[in-house]
NUSE-242323 format. One record per atom (N, C-alpha, C, CB): x, z, y. Coordinates in steps of 0.05 Angstrom, whole numbers, padded with zeros to 5 digits, always signed. Glycine has a CB too. Layout:
BEGIN
XZY/...
***
This chain:
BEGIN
+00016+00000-00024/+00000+00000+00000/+00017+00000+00025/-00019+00024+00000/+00036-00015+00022/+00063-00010+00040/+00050-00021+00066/+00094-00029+00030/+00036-00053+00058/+00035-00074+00080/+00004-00072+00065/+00059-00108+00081/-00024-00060+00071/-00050-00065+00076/-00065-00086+00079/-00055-00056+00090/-00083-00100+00063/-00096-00122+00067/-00105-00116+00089/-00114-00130+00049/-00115-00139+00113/-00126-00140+00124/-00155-00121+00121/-00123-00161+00126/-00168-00135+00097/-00192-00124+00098/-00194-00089+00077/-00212-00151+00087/-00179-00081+00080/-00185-00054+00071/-00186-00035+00091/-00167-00046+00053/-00200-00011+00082/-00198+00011+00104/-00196+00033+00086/-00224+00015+00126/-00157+00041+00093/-00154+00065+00077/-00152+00083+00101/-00129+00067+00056/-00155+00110+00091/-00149+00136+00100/-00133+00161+00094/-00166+00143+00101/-00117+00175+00105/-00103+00190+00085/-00087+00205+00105/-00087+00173+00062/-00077+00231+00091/-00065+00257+00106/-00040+00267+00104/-00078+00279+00100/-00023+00260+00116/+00006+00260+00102/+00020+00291+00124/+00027+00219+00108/+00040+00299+00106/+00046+00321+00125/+00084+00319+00110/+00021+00359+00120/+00097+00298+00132/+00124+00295+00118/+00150+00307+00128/+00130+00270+00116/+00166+00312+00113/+00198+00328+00126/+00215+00299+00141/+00224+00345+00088/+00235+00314+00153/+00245+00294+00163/+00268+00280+00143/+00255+00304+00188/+00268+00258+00154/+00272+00226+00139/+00251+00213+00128/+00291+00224+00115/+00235+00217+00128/+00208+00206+00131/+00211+00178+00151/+00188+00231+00145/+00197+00153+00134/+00199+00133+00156/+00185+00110+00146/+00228+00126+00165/+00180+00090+00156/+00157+00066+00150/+00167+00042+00168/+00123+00076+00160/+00176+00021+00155/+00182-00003+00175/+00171-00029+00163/+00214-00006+00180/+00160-00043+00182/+00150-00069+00170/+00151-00089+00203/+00111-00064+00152/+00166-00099+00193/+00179-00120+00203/+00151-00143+00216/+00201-00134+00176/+00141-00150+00195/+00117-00175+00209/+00093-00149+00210/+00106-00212+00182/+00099-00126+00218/+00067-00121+00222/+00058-00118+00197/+00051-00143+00236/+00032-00100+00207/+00005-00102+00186/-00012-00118+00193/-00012-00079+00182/-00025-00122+00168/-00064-00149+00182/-00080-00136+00181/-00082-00178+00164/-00077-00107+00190/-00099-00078+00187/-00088-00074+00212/-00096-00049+00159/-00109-00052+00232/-00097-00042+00248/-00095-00011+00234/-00110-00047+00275/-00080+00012+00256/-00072+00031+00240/-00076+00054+00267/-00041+00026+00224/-00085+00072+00253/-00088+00098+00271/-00070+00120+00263/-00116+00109+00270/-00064+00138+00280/-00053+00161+00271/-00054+00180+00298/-00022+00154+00259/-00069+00205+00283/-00066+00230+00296/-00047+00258+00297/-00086+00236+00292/-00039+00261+00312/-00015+00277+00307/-00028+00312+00304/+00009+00271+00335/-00017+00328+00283/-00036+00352+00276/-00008+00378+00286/-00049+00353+00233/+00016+00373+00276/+00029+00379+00282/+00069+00372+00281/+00015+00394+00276/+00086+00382+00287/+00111+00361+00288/+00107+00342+00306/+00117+00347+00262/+00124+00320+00304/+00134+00293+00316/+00139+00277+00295/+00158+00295+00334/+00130+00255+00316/+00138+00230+00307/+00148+00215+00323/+00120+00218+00296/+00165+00197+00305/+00168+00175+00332/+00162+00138+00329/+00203+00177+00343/+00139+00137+00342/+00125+00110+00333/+00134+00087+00358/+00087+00115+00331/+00143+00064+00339/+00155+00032+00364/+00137+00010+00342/+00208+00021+00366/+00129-00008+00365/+00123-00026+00356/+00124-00051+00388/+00094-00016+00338/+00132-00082+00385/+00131-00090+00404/+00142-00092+00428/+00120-00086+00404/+00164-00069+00426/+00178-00065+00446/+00171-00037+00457/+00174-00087+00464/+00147-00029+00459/+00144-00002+00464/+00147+00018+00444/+00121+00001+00474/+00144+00041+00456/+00158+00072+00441/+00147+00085+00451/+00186+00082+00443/+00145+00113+00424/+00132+00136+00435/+00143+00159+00426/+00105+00137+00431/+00152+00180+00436/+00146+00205+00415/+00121+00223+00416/+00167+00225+00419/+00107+00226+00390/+00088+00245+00394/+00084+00269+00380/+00068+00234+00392/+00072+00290+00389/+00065+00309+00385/+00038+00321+00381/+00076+00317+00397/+00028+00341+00375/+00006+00350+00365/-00011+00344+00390/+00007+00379+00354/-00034+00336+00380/-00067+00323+00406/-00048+00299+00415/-00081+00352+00447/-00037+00276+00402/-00033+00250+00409/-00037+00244+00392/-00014+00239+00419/-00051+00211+00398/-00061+00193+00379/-00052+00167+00392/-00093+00195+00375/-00044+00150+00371/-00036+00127+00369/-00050+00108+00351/-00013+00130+00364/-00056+00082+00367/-00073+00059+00354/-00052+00039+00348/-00099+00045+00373/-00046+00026+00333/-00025+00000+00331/-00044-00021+00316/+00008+00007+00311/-00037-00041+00344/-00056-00069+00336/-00031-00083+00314/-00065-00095+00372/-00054-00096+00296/-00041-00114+00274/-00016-00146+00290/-00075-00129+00254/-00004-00147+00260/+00011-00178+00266/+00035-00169+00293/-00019-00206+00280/+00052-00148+00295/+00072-00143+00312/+00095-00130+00296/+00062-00127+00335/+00120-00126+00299/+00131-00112+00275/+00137-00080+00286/+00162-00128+00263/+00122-00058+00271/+00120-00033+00272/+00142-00016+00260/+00098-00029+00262/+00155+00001+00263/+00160+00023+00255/+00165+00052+00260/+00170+00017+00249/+00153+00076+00252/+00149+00106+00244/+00158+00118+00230/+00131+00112+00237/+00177+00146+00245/+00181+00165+00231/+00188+00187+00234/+00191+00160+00221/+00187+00214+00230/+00194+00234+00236/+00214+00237+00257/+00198+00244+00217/+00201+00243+00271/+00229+00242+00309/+00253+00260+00311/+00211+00256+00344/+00269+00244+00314/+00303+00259+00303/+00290+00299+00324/+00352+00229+00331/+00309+00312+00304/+00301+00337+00311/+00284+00353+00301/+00295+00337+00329/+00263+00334+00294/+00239+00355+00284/+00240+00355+00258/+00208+00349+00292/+00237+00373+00245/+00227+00389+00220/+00203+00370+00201/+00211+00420+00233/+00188+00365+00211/+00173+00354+00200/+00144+00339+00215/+00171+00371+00182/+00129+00319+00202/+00106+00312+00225/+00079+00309+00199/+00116+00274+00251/+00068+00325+00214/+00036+00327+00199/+00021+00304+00212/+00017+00359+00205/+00010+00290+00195/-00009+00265+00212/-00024+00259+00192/+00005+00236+00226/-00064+00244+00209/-00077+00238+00196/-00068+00207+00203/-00103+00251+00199/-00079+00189+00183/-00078+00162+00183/-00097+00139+00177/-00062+00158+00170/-00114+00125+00189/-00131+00101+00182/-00119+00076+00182/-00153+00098+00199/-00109+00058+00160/-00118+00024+00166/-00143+00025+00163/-00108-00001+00146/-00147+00002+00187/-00183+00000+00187/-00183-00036+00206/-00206+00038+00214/-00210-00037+00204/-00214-00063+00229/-00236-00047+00253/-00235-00100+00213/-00221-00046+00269/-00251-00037+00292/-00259-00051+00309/-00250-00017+00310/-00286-00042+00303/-00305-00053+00312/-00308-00065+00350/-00322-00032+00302/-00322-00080+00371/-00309-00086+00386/-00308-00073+00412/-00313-00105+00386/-00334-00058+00403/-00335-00038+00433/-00312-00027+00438/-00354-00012+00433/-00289-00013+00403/-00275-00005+00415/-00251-00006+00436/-00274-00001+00404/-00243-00036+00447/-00225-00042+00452/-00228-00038+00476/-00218-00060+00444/-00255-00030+00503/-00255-00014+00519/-00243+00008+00523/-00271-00010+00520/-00253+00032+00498/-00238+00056+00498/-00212+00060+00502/-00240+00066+00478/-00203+00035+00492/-00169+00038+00479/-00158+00022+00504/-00159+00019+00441/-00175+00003+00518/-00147-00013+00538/-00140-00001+00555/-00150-00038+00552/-00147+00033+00572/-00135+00042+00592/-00096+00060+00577/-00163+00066+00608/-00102+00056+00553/-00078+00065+00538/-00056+00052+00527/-00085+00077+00520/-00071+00027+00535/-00039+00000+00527/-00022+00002+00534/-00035-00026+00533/+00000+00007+00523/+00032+00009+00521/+00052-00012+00526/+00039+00015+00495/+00033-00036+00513/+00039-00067+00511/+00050-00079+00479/+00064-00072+00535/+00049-00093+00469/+00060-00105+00446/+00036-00094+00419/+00094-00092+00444/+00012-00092+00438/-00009-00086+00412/-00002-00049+00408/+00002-00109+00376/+00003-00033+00429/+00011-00011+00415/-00003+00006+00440/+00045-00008+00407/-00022+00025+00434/-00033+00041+00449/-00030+00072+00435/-00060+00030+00453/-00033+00088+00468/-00023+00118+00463/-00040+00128+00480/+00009+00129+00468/-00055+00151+00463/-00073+00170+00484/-00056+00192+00478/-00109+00176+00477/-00041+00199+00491/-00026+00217+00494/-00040+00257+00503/-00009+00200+00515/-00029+00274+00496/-00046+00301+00505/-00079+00300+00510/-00035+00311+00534/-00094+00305+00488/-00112+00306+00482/-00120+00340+00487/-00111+00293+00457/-00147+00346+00503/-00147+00370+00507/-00145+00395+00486/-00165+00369+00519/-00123+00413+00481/-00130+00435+00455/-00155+00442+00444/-00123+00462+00461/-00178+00440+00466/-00206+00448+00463/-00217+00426+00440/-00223+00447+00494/-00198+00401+00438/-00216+00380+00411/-00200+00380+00390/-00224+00345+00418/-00177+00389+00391/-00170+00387+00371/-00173+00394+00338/-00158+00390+00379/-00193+00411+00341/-00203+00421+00317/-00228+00408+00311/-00205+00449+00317/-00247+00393+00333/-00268+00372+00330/-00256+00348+00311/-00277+00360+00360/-00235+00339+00324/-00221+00317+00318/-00217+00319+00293/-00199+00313+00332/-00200+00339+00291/-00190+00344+00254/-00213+00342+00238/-00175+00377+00244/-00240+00354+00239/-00251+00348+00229/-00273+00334+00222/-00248+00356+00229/-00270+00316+00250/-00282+00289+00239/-00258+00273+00217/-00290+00266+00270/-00235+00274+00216/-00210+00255+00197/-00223+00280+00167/-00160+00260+00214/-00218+00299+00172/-00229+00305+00150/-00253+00299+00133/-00229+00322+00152/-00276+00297+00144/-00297+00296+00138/-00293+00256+00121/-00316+00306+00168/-00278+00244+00140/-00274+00216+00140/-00267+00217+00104/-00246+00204+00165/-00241+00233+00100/-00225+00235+00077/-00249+00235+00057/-00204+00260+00076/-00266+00260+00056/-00287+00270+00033/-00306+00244+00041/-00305+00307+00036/-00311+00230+00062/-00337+00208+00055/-00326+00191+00042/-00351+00192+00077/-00299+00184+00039/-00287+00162+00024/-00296+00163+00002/-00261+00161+00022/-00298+00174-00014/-00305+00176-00042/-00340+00191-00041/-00278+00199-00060/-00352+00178-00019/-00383+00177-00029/-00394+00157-00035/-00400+00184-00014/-00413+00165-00064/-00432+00142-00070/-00451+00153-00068/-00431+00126-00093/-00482+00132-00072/-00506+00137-00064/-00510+00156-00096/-00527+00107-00054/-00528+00171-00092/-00541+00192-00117/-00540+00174-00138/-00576+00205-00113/-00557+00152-00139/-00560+00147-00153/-00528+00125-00187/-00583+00139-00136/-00514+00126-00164/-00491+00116-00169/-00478+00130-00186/-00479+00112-00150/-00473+00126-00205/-00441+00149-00221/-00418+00144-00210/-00431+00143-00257/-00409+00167-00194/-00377+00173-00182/-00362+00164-00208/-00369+00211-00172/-00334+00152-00185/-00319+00137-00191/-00294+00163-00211/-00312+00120-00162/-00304+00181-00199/-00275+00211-00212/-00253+00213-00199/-00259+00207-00243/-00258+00205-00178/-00227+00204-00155/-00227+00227-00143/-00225+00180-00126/-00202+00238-00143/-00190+00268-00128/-00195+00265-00112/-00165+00279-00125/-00210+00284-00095/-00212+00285-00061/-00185+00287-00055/-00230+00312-00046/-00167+00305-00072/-00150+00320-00058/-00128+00300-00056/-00145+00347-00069/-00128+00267-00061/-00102+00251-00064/-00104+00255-00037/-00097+00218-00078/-00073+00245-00029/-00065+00245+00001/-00083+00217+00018/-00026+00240+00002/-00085+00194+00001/-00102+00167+00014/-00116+00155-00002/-00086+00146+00024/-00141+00148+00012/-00160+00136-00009/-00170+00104-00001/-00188+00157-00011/-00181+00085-00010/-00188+00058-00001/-00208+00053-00007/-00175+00039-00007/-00220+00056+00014/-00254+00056+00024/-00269+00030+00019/-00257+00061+00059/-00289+00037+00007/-00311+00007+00013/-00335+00013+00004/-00305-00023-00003/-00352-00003+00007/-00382-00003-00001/-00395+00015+00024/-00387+00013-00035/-00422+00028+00026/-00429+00045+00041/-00407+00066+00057/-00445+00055+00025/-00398+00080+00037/-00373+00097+00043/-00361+00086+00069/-00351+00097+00019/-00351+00061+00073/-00350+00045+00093/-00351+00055+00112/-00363+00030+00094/-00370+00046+00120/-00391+00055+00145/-00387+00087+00146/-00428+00047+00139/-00392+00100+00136/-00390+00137+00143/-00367+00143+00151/-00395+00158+00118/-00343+00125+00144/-00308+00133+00146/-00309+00123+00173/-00279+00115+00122/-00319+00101+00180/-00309+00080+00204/-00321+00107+00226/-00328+00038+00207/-00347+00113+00215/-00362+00126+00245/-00343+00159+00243/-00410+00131+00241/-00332+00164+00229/-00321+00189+00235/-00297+00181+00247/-00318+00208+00213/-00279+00158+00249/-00257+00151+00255/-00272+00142+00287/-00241+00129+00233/-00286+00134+00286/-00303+00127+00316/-00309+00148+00335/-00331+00116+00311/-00319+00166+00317/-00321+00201+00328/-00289+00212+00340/-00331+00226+00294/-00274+00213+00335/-00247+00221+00333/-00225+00201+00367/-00237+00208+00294/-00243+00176+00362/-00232+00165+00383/-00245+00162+00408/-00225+00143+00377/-00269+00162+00405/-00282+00162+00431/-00272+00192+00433/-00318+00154+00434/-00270+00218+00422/-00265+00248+00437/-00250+00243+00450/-00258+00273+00425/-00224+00232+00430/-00198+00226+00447/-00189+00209+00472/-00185+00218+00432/-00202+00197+00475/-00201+00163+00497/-00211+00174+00514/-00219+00129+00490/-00242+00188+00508/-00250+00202+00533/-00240+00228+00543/-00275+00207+00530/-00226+00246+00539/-00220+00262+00554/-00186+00265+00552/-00237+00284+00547/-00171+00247+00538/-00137+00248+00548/-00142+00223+00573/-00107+00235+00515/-00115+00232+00595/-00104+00220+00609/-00084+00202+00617/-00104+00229+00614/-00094+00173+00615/-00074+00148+00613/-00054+00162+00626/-00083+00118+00629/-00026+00158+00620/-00003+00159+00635/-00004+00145+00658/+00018+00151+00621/+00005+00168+00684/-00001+00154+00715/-00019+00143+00728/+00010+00139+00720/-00038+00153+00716/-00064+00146+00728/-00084+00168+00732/-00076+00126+00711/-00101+00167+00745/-00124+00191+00742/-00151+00184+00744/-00123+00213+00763/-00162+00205+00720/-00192+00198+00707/-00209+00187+00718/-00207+00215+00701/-00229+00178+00718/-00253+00166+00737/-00265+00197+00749/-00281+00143+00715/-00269+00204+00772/-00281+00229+00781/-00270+00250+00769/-00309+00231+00777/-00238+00251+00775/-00221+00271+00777/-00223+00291+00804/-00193+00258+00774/-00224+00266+00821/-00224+00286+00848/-00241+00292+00862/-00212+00282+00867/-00267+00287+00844/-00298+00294+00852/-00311+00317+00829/-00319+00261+00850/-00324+00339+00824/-00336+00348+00808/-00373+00331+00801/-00333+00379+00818/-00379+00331+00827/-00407+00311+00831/-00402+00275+00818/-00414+00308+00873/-00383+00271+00824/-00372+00249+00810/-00369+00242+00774/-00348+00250+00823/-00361+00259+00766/-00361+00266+00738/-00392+00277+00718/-00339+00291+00739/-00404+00289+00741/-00434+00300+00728/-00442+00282+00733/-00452+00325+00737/-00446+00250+00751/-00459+00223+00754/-00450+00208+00722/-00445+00206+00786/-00422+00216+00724/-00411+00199+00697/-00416+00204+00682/-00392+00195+00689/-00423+00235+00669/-00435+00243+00654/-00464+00240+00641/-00430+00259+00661/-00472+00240+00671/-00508+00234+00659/-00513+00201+00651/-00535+00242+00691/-00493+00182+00655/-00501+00164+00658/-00493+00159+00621/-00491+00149+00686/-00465+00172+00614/-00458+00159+00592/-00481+00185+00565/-00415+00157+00590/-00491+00199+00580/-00512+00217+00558/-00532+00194+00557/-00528+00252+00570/-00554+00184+00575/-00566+00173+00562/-00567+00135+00586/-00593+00196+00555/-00557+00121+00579/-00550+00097+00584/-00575+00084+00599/-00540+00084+00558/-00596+00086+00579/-00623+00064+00577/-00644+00082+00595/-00638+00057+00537/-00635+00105+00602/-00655+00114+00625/-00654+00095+00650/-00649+00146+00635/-00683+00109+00667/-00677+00085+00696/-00670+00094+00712/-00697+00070+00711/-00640+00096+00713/-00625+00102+00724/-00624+00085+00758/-00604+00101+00704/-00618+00104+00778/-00617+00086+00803/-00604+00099+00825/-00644+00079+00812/-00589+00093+00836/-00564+00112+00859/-00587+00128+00873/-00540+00089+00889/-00607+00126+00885/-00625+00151+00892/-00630+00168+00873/-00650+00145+00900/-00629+00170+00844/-00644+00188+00829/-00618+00199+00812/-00670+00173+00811/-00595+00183+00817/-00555+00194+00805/-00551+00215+00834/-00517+00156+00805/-00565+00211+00851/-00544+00220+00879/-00573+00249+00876/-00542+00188+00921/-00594+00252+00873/-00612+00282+00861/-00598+00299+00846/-00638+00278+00842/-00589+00284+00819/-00582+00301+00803/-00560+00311+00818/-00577+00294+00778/-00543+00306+00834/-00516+00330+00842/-00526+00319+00875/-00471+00321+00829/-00541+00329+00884/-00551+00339+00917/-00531+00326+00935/-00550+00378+00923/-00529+00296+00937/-00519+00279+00950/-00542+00261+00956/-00496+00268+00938/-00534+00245+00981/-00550+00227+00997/-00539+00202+00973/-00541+00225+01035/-00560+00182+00979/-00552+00160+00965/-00525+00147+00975/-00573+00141+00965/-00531+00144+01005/-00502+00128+01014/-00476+00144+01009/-00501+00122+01046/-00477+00179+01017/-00446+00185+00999/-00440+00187+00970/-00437+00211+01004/-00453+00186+00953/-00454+00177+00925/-00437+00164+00921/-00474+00165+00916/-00448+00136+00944/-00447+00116+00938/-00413+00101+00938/-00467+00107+00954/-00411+00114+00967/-00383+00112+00974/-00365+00138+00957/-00381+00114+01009/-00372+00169+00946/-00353+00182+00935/-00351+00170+00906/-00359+00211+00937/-00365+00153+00895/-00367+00147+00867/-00344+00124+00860/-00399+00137+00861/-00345+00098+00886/-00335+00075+00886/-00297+00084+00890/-00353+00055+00912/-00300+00104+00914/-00275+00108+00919/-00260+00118+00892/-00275+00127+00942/-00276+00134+00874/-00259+00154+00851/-00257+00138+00829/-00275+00183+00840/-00278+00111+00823/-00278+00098+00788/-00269+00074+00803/-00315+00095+00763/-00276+00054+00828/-00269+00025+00826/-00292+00010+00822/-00250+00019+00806/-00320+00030+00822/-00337+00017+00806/-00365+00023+00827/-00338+00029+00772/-00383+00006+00830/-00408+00023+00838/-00426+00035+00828/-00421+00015+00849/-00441+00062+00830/-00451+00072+00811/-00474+00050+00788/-00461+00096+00824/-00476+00029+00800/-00502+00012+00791/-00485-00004+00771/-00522-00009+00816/-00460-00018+00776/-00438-00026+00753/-00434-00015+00731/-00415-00026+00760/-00429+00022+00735/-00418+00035+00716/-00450+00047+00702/-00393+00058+00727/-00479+00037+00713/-00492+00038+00693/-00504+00013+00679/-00508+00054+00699/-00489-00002+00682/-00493-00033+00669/-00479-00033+00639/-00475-00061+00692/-00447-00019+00648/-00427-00029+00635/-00443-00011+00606/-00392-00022+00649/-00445+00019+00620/-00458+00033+00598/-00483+00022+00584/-00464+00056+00608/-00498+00010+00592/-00518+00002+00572/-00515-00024+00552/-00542-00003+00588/-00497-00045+00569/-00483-00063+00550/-00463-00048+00527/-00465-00082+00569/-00449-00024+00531/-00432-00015+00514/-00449-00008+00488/-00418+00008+00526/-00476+00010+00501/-00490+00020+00485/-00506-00001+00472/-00502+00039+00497/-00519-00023+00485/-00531-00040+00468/-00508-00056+00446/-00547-00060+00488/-00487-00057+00445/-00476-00062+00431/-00464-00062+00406/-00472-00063+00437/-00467-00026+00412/-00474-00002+00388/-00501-00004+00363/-00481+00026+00407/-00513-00017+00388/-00537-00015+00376/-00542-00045+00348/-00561-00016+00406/-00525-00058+00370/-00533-00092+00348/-00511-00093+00322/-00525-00130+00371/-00500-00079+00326/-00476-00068+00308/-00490-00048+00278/-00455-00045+00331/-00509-00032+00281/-00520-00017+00268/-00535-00009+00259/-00520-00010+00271/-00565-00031+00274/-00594-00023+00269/-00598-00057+00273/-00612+00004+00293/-00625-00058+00261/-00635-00087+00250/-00662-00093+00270/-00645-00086+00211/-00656-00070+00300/-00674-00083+00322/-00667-00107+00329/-00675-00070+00347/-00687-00125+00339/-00696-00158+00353/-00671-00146+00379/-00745-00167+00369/-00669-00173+00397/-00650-00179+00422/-00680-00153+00436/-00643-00226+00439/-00694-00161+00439/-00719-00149+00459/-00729-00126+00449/-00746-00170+00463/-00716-00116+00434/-00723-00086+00430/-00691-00069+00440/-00734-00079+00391/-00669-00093+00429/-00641-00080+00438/-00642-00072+00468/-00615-00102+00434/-00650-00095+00488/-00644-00091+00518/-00671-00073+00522/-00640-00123+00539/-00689-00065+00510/-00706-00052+00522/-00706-00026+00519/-00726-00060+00518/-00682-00021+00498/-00670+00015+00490/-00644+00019+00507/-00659+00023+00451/-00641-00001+00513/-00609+00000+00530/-00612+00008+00556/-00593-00029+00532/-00644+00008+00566/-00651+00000+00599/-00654-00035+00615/-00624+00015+00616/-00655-00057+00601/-00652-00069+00613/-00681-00089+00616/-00629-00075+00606/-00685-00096+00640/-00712-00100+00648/-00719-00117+00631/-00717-00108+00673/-00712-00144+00626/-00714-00173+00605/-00692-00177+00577/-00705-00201+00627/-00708-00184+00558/-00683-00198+00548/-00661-00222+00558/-00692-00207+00530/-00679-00235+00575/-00654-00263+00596/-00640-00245+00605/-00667-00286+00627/-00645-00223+00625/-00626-00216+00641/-00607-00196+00618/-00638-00202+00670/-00610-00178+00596/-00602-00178+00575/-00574-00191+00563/-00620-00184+00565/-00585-00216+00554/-00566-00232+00552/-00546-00250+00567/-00574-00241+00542/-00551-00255+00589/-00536-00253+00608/-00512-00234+00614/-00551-00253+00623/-00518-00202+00617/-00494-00186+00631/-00487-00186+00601/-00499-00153+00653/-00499-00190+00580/-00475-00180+00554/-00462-00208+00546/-00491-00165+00520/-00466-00231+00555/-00458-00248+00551/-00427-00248+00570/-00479-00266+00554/-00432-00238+00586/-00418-00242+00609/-00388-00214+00604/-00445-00238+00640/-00403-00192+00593/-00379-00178+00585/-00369-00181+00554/-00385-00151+00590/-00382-00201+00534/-00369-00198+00514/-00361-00224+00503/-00384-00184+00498/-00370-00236+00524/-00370-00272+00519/-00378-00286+00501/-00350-00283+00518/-00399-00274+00494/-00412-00291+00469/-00445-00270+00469/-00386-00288+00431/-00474-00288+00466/-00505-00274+00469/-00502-00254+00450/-00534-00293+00462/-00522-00242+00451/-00523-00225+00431/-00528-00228+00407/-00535-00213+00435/-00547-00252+00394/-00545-00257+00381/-00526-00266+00357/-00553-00260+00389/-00500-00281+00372/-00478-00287+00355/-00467-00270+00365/-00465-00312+00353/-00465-00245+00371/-00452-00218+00376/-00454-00208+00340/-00473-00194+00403/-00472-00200+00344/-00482-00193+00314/-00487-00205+00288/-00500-00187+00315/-00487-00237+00301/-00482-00249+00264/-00450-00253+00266/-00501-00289+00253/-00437-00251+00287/-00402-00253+00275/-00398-00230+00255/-00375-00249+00302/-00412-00207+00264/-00401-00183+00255/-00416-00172+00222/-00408-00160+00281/-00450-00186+00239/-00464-00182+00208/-00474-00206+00196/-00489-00164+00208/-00457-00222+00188/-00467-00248+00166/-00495-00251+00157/-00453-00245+00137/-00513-00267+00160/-00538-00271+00138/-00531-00258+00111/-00545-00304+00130/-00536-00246+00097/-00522-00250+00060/-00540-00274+00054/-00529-00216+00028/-00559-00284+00054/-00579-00305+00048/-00560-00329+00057/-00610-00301+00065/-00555-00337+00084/-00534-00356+00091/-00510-00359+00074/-00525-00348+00116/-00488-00337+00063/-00476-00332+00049/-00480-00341+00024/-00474-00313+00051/-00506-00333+00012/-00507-00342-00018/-00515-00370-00016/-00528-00326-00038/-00519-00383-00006/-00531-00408-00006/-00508-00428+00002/-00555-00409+00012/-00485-00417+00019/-00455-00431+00028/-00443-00418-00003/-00435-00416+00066/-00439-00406-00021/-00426-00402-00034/-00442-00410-00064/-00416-00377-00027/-00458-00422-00060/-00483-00436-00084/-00468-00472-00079/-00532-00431-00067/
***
């Protein structure tokens, strides 16, 4: 399992002494996660470099040549690990953390998640080896260090590894930069309410109530702190979220934009066209195939 098919999604918990190390020259065709629990490591890929330590996480995009290993000095480095393919919302989360060369670092992750975190990777580990009731288990040790996921199981590993990165993306701080409504408290409870629930009708008079601002300073403390106007950053959110949605559930385009908040399906497809570059519709058959289409191309 040196070099990972593309299409597998393993998971697994390694806790190694030093000389510990991993090099692959052309890359994986998997991408690869790793959370740091405790120790160092020291991860390059691309030209960039990192050392990390416990509450850092590192994503490494496929097809670059990678290599990891216990960071001269340290004793040893405890880390969780996913090859996986993710899905596309994520690449929002992850692009304020690009390093460059396909290699991203969310670096200091608040202490307060780190025990969330762990145990969403944990939880990830024990779904690997779930089947439905009715199924006879396969007899695989929970307790191996890495397991290779598929079928339903799938899906339960990906969303706990999904759990784990949105904690992280959202509350570590890109290197040299500062958060969206760092230097606002009213600014952050706008961001807040907007990413709790997306598809409400949301509107800069009724964002600027909830924290006892006039619409016009809202308007201007919101733009000055994200880059964004508050009516953008509740667009982006409902496209994020409708995206979630076509990804997961077997609602019509006109039930998607109408849980997301958005007035029409035209105008719908339009702003998601426009941030994902492709309707919604072939949003969701790239990702979810007909099987009926399938058997009939493979008939």
């Amino acid at each position: 399992m040196s070099v990972p098919a593309a299409e597998l999604m393993i998971v697994g918990h390694y806790d190694k002494p030093a000389g510990y190390g991993t090099r692959r020259p052309a890359g994986s065709p998997s991408w690869l996660l790793m959370w740091t629990q405790a120790g160092a490591g020291l991860v390059a890929q691309g030209g960039a470099s990192a050392e990390v330590g416990a509450g850092d996480l590192v994503v490494l995009g496929p097809g670059v040549a990678q290599r990891y290993r216990v960071a001269p000095g340290a004793a040893r480095w405890r880390f969780w690990w996913v090859h996986f393919q993710p899905r596309p919302s994520w690449a929002a989360w992850l692009g304020p953390y690009a390093k460059g060369g396909g290699c991203h670092l969310v670096p200091g992750v608040p202490e307060g998640l780190h025990e969330r975190i762990d145990l969403a990777f944990g939880r990830a580990l024990r779904d690997a080896h779930w089947v439905p009731p009715a199924v006879p288990a396969a007899g695989r040790d929970p307790a191996t260090p890495a397991v290779v996921v598929g079928g339903p199981a799938r899906e339960l590993v990906l969303g706990a590894v999904e759990e784990a990165l949105v904690l992280a993306t959202a509350a570590a701080r890109p290197a040299g930069t500062r958060q969206p409504g760092e230097g606002d408290e009213r600014v952050r409870r706008v961001l807040a309410i907007i990413a709790a629930e997306p598809g409400a009708p949301h509107s800069v008079a009724s964002l600027a109530r909830a924290v006892a601002l006039s619409p016009s300073r809202l308007a201007h403390l919101f733009t000055a702190e994200t880059g964004r106007t508050p009516m953008q950053a509740v667009r982006q959110a409902r496209i994020r979220h409708a995206a979630g949605l076509l990804e997961v559930t077997d609602l019509d385009v006109g039930q998607v934009a109408a849980a997301s908040g958005f007035v029409s399906p035209f105008h719908f497809s339009r702003a998601f066209k426009r941030e994902y570059g492709l309707p919604p519709r072939d949003y969701r058959a790239r990702l979810r195939p007909d099987p009926a289409r399938r058997g009939r191309q493979a008939g």
